[in-house]
KEMAR-862616 format. One record per residue (C-alpha): x, y, z. Coordinates in steps of 0.2 Angstrom, whole numbers, always signed. Layout:
<rec><east>X</east><north>Y</north><up>Z</up></rec>
...
***
This chain:
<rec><east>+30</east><north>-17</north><up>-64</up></rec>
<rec><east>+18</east><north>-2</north><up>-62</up></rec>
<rec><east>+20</east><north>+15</north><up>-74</up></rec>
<rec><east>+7</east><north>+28</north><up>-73</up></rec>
<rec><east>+9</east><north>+41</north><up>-87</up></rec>
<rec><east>+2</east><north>+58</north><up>-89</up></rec>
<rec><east>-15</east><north>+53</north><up>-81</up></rec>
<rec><east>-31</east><north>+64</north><up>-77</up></rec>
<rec><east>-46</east><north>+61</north><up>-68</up></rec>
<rec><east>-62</east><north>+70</north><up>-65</up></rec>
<rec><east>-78</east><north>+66</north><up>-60</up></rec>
<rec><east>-92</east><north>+71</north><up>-70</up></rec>
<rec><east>-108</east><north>+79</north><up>-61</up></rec>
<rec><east>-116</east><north>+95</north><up>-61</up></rec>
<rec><east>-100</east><north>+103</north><up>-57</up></rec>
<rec><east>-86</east><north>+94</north><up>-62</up></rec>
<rec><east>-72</east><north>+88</north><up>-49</up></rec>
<rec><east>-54</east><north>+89</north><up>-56</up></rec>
<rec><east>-45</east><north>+78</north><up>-47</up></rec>
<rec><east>-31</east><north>+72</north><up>-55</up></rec>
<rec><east>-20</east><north>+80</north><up>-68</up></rec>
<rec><east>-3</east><north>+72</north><up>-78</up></rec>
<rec><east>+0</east><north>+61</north><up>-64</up></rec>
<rec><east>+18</east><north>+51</north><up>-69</up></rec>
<rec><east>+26</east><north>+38</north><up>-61</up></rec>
<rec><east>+34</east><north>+23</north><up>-60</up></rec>
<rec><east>+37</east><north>+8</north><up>-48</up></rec>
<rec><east>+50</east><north>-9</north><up>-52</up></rec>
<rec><east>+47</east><north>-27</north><up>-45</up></rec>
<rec><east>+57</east><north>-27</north><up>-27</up></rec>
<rec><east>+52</east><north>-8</north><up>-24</up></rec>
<rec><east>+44</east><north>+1</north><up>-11</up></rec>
<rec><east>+37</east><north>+16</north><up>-14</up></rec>
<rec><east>+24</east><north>+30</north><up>-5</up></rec>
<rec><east>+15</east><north>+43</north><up>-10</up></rec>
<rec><east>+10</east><north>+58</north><up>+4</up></rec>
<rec><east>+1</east><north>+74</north><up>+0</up></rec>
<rec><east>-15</east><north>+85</north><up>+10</up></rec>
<rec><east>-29</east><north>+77</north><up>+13</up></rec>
<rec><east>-41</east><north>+77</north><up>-4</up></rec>
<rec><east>-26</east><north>+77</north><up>-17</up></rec>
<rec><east>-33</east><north>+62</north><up>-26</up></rec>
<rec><east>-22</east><north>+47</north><up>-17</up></rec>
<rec><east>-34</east><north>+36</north><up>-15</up></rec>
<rec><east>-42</east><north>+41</north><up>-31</up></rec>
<rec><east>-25</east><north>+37</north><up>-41</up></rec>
<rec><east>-25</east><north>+21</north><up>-31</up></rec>
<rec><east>-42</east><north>+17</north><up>-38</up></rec>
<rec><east>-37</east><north>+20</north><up>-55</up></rec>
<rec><east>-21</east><north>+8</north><up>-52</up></rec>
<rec><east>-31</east><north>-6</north><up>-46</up></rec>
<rec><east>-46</east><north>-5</north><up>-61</up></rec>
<rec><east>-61</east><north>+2</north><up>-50</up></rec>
<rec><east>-60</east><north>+17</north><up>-59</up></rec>
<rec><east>-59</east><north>+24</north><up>-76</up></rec>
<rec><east>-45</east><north>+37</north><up>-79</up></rec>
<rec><east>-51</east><north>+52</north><up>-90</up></rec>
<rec><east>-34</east><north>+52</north><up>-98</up></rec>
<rec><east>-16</east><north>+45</north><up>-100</up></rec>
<rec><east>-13</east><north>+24</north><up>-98</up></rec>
<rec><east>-8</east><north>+14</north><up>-83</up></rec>
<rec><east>+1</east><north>-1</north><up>-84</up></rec>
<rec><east>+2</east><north>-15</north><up>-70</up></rec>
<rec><east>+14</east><north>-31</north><up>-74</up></rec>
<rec><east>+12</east><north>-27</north><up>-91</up></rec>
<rec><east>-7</east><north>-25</north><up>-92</up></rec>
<rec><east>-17</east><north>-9</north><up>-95</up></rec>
<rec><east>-35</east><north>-17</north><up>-97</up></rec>
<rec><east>-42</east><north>-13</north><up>-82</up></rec>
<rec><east>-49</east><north>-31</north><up>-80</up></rec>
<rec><east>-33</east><north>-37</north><up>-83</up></rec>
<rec><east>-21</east><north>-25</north><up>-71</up></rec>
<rec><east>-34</east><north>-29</north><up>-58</up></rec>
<rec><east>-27</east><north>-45</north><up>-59</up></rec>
<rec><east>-10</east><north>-39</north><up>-55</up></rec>
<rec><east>-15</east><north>-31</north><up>-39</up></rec>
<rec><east>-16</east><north>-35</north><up>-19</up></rec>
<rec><east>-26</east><north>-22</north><up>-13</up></rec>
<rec><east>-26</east><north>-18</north><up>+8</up></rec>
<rec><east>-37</east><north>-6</north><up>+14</up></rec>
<rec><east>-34</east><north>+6</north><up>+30</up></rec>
<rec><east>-49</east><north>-7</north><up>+37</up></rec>
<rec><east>-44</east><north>-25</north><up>+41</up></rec>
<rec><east>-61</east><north>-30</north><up>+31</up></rec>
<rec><east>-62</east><north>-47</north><up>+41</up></rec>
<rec><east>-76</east><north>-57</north><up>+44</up></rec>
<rec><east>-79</east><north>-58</north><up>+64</up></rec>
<rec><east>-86</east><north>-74</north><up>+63</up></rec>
<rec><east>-72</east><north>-83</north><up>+54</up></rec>
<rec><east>-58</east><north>-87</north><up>+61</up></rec>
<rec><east>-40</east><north>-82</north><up>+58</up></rec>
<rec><east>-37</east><north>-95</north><up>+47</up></rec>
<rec><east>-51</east><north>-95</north><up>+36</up></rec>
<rec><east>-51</east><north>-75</north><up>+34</up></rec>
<rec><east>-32</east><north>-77</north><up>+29</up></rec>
<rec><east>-37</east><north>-91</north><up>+17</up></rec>
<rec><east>-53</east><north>-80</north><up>+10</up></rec>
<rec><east>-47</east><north>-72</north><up>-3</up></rec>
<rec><east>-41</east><north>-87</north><up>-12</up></rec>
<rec><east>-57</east><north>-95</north><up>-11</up></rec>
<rec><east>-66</east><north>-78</north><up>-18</up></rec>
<rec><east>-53</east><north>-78</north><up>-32</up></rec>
<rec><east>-55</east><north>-96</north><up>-36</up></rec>
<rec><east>-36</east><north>-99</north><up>-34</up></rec>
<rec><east>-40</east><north>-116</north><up>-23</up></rec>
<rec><east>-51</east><north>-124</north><up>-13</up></rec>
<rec><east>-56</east><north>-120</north><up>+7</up></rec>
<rec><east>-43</east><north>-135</north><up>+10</up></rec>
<rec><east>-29</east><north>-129</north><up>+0</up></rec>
<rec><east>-31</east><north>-112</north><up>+6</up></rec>
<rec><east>-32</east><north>-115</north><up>+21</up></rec>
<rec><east>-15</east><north>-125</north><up>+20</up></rec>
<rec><east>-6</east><north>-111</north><up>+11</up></rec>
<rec><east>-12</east><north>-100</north><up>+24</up></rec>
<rec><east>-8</east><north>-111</north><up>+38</up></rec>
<rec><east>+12</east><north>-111</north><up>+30</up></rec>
<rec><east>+14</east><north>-93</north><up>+32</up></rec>
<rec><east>+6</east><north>-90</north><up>+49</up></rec>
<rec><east>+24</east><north>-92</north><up>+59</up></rec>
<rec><east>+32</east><north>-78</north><up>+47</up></rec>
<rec><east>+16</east><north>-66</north><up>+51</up></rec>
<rec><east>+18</east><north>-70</north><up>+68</up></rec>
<rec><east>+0</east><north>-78</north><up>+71</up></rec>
<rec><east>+6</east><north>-96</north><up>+75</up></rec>
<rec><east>-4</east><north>-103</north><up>+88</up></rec>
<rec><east>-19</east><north>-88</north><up>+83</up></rec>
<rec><east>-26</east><north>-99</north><up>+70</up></rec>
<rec><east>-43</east><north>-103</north><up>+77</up></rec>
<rec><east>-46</east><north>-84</north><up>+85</up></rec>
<rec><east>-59</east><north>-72</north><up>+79</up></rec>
<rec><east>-53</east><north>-57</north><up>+74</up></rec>
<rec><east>-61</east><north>-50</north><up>+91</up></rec>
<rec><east>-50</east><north>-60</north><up>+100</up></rec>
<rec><east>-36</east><north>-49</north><up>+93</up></rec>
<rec><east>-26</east><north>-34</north><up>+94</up></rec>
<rec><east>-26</east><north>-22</north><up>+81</up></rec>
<rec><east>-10</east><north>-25</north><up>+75</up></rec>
<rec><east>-14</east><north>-44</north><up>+75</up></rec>
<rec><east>-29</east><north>-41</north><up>+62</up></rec>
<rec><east>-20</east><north>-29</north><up>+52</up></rec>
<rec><east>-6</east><north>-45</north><up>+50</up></rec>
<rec><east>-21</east><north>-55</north><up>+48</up></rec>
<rec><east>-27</east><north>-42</north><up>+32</up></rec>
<rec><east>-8</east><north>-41</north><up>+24</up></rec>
<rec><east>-9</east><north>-60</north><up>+24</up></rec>
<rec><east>-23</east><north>-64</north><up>+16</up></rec>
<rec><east>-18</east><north>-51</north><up>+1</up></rec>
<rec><east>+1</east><north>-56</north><up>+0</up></rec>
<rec><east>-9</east><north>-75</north><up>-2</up></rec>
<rec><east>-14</east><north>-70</north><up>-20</up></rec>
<rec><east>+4</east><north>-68</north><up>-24</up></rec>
<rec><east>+0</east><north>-51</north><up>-35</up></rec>
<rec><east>+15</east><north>-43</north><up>-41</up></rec>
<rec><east>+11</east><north>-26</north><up>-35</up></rec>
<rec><east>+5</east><north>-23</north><up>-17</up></rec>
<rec><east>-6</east><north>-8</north><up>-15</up></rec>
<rec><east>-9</east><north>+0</north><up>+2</up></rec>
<rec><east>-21</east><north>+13</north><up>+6</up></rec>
<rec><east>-14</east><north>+19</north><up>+23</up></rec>
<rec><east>-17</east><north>+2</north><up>+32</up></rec>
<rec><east>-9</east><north>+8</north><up>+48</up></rec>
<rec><east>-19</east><north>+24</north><up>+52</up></rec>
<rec><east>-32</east><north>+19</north><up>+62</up></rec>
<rec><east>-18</east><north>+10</north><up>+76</up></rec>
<rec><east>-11</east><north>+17</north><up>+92</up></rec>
<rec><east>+8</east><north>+24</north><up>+89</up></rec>
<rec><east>+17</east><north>+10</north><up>+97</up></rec>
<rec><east>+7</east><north>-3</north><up>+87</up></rec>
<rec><east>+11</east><north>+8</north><up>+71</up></rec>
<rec><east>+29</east><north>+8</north><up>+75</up></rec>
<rec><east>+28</east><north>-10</north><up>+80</up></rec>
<rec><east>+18</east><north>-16</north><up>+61</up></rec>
<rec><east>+32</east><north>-7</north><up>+53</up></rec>
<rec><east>+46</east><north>-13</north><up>+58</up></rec>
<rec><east>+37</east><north>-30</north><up>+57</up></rec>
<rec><east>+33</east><north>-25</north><up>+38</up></rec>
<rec><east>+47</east><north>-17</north><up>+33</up></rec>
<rec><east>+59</east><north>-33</north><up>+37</up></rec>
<rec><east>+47</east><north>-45</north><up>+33</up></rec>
<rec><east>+44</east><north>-37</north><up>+15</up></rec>
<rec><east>+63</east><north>-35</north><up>+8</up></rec>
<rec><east>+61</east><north>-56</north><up>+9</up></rec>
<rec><east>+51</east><north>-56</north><up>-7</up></rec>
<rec><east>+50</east><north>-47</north><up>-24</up></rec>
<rec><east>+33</east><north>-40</north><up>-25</up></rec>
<rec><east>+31</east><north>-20</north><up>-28</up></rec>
<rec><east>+22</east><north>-10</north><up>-16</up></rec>
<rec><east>+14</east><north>+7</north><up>-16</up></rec>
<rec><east>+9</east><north>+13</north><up>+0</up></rec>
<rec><east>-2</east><north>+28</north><up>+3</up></rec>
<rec><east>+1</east><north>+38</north><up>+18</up></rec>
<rec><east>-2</east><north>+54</north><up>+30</up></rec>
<rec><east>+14</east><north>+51</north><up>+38</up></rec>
<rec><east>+30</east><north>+58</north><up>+31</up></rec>
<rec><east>+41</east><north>+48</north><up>+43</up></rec>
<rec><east>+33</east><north>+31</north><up>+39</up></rec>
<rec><east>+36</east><north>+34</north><up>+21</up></rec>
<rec><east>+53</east><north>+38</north><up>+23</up></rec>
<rec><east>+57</east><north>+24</north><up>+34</up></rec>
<rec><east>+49</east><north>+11</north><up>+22</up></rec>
<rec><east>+51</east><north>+16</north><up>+6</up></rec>
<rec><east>+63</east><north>+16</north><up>-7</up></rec>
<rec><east>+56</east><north>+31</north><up>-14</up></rec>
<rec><east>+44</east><north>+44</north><up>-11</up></rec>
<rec><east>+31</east><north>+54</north><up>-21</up></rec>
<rec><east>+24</east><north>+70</north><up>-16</up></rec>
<rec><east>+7</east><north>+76</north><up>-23</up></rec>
<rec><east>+0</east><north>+93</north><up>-23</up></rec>
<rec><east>-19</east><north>+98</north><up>-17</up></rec>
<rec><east>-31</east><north>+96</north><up>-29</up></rec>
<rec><east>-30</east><north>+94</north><up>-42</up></rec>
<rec><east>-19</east><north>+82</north><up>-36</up></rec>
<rec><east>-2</east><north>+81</north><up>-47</up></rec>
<rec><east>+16</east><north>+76</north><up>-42</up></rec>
<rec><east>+26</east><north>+90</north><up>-37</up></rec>
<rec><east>+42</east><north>+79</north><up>-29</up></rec>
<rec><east>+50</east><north>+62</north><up>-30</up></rec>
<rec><east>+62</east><north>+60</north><up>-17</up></rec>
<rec><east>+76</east><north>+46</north><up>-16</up></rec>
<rec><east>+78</east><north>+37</north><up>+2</up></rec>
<rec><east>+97</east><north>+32</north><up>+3</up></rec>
<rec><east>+100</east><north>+15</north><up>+11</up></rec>
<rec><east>+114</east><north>+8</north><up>+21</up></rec>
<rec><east>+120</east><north>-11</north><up>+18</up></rec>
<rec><east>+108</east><north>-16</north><up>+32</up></rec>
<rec><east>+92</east><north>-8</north><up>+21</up></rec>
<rec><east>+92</east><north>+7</north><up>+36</up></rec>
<rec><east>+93</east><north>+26</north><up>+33</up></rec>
<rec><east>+104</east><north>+36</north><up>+44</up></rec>
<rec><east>+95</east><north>+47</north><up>+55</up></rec>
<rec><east>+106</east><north>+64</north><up>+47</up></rec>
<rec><east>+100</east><north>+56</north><up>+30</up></rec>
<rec><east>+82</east><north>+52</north><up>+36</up></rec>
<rec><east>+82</east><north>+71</north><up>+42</up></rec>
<rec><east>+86</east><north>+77</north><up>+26</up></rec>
<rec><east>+73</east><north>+67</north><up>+17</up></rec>
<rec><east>+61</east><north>+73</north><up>+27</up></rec>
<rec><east>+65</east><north>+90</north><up>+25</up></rec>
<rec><east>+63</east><north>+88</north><up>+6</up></rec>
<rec><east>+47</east><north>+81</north><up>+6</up></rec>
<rec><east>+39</east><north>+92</north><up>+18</up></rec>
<rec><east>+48</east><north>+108</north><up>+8</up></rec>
<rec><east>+38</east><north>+100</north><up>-8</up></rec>
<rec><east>+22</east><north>+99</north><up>+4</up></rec>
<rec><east>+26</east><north>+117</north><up>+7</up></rec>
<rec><east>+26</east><north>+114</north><up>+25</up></rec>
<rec><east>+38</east><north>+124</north><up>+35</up></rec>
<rec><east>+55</east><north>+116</north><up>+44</up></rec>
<rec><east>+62</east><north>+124</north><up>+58</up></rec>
<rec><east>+81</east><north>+125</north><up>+57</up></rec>
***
């Protein structure tokens, strides 16, 4: 689905920015996967280079197959830690939007295709609300929906829960987490949080401070029920934050 391989990045100016260097890895239909590291390490960079908006300096990037960057664009659902939605469109047709803009359908047939999946989103009955009339949980659904519309084999997510309350977070993921093991698309999520990665994600990736490299990839173990264990979650989280060279008390 997605394989980066030994890929560099850095910005060309009067003084150059190294940002990347020999990033690897890899991501398979179905999985879940996050990336953490310090703030400035390059993670929304890498997702930038993932999605096509910018050029790597070296190494290749496949998504579903592609490695032109027009192409592998193609392949991607990007959410942003914004919602991004027009105030003055409804629920509805700001879930419907980005199949208009990507000339996948028509308003009407977006809009019906949008309207199918409002129950599993949990926005029945929130149709013809603005977005100001909505929590920020509700708008982030609202966001999730409208990429997951397109139907892109790999999901990328740039930290879409940051900016909500700790409840709302916990509530969003939960909601994501069982509503995403019932399709087969891939995700990548970028976050802050080493907990929310771990209870997510299949995997997780640890980067280093720029220049932003990976230093870790750490396993999450799952139970029958698709839940870690909390002795199991504790030790993952111990592992990443060692590779984050952040202390653990014993």
């Amino acid at each position: 689905m997605l394989s980066v391989e030994g890929v560099a990045k850095t910005f060309v100016g009067r003084r150059p920015v190294e940002a990347l260097r020999d990033v690897s890895l890899h991501v398979e239909a179905g999985d879940f996967v996050s990336i953490v590291g310090p703030s400035g390490c390059g993670k929304s960079t890498l997702f930038n280079l993932i999605a096509g908006i910018e050029t790597p300096s070296s190494g290749r990037i496949a998504a579903g197959g592609e490695t032109d960057a027009d192409r592998r664009r193609l392949s991607c659902g990007y959410m942003f830690q914004k919602d991004l939605l027009f105030p003055w469109r409804s629920v509805l047709d700001n879930a419907a939007l980005g199949l208009e803009v990507a000339g996948v359908c028509g308003r009407a047939e977006a809009r019906s295709r949008a309207r199918e999946l409002l129950p599993r989103f949990g926005l029945e009955g929130f149709e013809g609300h603005r977005p100001a009339e909505l929590s920020g949980g509700m708008r982030q659904r609202v966001a999730l929906l409208r990429t997951l519309l397109l139907k892109r084999p790999l999901l990328l997510l740039d930290e879409p829960f940051a900016s909500l309350d700790a409840l709302t977070r916990r509530e969003l993921q939960d909601w994501l987490r069982s509503t995403w093991r019932t399709g087969s698309e891939a995700a990548l999520l970028v976050t802050h949080d080493v907990r929310e990665a771990i209870y997510l994600s299949d995997r997780v990736y640890v980067m280093s401070p720029r220049p932003g490299s990976i230093v870790a990839e750490v396993a999450v173990p799952r139970g029958a029920g698709g839940s870690t264990g909390a002795l199991a979650a504790a030790e993952v989280e111990t592992a990443v934050l060692r590779a984050l060279q952040i202390e653990t008390a014993a």
